[in-house]
N, C-alpha and C positions, 0 to 999 in steps of 0.2 A: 336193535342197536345196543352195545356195549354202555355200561354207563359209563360217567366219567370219571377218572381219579382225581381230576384236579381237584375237585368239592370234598375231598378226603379229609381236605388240611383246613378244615372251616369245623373244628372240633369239637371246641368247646360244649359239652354235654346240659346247659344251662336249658331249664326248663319252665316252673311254671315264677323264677325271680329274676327271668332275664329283663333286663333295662332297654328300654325305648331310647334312651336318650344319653348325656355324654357328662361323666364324671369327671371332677381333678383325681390326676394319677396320682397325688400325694397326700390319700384321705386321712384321717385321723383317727388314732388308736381308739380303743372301745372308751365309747363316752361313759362318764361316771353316772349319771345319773339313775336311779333305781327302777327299775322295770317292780321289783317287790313293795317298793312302797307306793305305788299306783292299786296294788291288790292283787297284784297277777302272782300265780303260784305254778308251779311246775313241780312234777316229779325227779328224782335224783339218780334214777339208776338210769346209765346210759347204753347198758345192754338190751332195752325195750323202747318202745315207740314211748314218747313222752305225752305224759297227762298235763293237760294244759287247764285253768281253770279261769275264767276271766270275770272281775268283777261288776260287770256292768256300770250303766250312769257315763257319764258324759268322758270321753276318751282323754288322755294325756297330749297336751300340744308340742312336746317336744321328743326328740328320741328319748327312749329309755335301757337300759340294760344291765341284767345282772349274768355274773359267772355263778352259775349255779352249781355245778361241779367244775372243780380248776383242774385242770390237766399238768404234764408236768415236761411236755414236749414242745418242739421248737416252736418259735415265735409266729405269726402268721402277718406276711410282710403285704405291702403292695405290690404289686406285678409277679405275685405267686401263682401257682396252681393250685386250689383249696378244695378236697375232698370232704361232704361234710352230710350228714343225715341231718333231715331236717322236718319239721310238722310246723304249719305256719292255719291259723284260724281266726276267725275276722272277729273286733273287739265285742260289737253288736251284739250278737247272739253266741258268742264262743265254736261256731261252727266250722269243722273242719275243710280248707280248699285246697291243700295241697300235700303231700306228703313222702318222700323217697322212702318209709318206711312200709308203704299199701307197694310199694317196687319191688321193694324186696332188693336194692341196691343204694349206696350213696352218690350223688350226686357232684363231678367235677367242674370248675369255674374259673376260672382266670376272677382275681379281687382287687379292690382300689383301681381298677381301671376303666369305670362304668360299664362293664357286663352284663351286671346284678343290679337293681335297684339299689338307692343311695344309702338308704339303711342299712343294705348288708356291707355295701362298701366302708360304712362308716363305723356300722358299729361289729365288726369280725375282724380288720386290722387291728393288729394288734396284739391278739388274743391266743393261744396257743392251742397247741394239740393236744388232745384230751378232755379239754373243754366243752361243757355244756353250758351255751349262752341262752341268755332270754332276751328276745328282744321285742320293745312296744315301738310301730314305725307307724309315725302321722303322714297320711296322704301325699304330702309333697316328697317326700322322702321314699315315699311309694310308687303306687302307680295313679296318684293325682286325683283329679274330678274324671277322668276318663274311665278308672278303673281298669280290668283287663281280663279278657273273655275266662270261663275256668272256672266262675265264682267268686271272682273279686267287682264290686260292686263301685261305682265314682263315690269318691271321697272317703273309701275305707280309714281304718286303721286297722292296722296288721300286727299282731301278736305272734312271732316264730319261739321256737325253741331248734337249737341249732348246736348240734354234736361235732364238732371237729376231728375228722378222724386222722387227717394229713395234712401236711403242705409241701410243694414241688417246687425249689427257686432252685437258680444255679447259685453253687456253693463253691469256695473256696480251694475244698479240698476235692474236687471233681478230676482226675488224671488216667493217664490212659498210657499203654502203649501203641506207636503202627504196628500194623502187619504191613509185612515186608515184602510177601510171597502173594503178588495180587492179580485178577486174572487181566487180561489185556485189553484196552480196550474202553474201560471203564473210563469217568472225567477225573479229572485230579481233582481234589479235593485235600484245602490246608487250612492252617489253624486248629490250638490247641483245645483239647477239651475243654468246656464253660466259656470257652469263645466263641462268638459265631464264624460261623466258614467261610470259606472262598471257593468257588468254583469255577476250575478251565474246562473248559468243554472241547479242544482246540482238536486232540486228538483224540477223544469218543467216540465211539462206532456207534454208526445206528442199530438198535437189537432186536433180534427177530424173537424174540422170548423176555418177557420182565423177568427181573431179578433181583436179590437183596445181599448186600455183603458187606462182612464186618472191614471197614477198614481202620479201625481203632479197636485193641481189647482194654474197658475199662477196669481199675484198680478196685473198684468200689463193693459194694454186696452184691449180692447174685439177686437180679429183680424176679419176682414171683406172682404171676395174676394171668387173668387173660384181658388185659387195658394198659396199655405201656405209658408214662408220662415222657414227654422227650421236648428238645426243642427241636422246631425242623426249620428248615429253607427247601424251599423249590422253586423249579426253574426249569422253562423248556430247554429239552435235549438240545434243539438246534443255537442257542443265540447262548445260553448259561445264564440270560439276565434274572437276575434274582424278582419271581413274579410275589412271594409271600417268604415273610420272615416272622417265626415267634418271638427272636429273640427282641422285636419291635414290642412285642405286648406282656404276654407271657407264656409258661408252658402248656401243649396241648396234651392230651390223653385222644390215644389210638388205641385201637384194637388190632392184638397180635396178627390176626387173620387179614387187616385192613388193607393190604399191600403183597404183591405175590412172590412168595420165597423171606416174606420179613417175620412170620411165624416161626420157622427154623432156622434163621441170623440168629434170631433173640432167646433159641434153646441154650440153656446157660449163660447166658449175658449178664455183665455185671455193671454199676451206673459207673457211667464215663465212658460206656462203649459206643462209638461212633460208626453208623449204618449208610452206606450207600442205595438206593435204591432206583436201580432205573426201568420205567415203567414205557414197553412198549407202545410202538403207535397201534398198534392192535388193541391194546387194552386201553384205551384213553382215546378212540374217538379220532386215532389218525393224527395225535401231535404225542411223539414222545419228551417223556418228563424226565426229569432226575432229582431224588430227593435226597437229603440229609438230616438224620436223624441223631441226636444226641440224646441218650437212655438220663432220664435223671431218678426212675423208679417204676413201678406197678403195683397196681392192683387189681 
């Protein structure tokens, strides 16, 4: 059996600081409080996996955090997409549990939207790109008296250091041209870039082959990576009822390859450029989809 596409758009790349439980979407900028004057020390070059040194004795009860390199890039909002290398090690023993740097990639998130554990919510709003934060997160802000499988232990306290590489919101200046010259068939799709879409499905054919195409070229930079950032809406072929929307939460990260023909839409694409995608019932398990894709970046 074909897998399914639908599970495409359930993105978010969140790993071992995904949250259990449900956050305010309107968390608070990076708390003041000093992660260094608790005794925690960190290394400062953010080209290397961060040395983390933790002082033992009885843990801090409140969040803590410092910018230990400032960065000098945009701001990191709530309802972003946050791109960020991270080494996180329990206060106890200072031993290592988790790490996107042992990856050999950084780690994408949707922030302030409970995602992530409430510490990252809490103390990474705010904060900008190029940043190296530190952050000390007391168990409730954590993952509790439960702990959570991986090597986090009930009632840790958790020690990250957390490098900001990006952040992905809709922006202002997001604009696009139509293409005008479009093949036939396809749903209509309107609204302007950094908007979310509307979709008629009314006269859409059904397709015997998936497909991806640009029906918006964006104004913006040329995106460059193989993981696109975008917002999307989908919606089965047949009804157009909108079944998932990013623009509900925040932006997702795809992989170029993740959709068939959306590899080669996205060959010189620039942000603002809006993507059609309609995914046969053949590749989807017998219900064809249509998605919409708004480029806001890559990596």
């Amino acid at each position: 059996m074909r897998r399914s596409l639908t599970a495409l758009l359930v993105l978010a790349l969140v790993s071992g600081c995904s949250s259990s439980g449900d956050a305010d979407d309107t968390a608070s900028p990076t708390t003041g409080a000093s992660a260094g004057d608790a005794g925690v020390t960190v290394s400062d070059d953010t080209t290397t996996a961060p040395e983390i040194t933790v002082p033992g004795g009885d843990p801090p009860t409140e969040l803590l955090s410092d910018v230990v390199v400032e960065g000098d890039g945009d701001t990191v909002a709530a309802g972003d997409l946050l791109l960020a290398d991270y080494t996180g090690v329990l206060w106890d023993d200072g031993e290592e549990f988790d790490s996107s740097w042992s990856r050999g990639t950084p780690n994408a998130f949707g922030i302030g939207l409970g995602a992530v554990i409430e510490g990252w919510d809490t103390g990474l709003v705010g904060a900008s790109v190029g940043d190296r934060v530190l952050l000390v997160i007391p168990p409730e802000l954590g993952y509790g008296e439960q702990g959570s499988p991986g090597g986090i232990p009930g009632g840790a306290t958790l020690v990250f250091a957390v490098d900001i590489r990006d952040t992905f919101g809709v922006t202002d200046d997001i604009g696009g041209s139509a293409v005008s010259d479009l093949p036939e068939g396809l749903p209509v799709v309107e609204g302007d870039p950094g908007e979310p879409p509307t979709i008629d499905v009314s006269s859409a054919a059904e397709p015997d082959t998936s497909t991806s195409v640009v029906v918006v070229e964006g104004d913006g930079e040329v995106v460059e990576g193989d993981t696109v950032v975008v917002h999307a809406v989908q919606a089965p072929l047949s009804t157009g009822e909108v079944a998932f929307s990013s623009w509900e939460s925040a932006p997702q990260s795809l992989p170029r390859d993740g959709l068939p023909g959306l590899s080669d839409a996205l060959d010189g694409a620039t942000v603002g450029t809006r993507v059609v995608s309609v995914v046969s019932a053949d590749d989807n398990e017998g219900e064809a989809l249509v998605l919409v894709l708004d480029v806001l970046g890559a990596f």
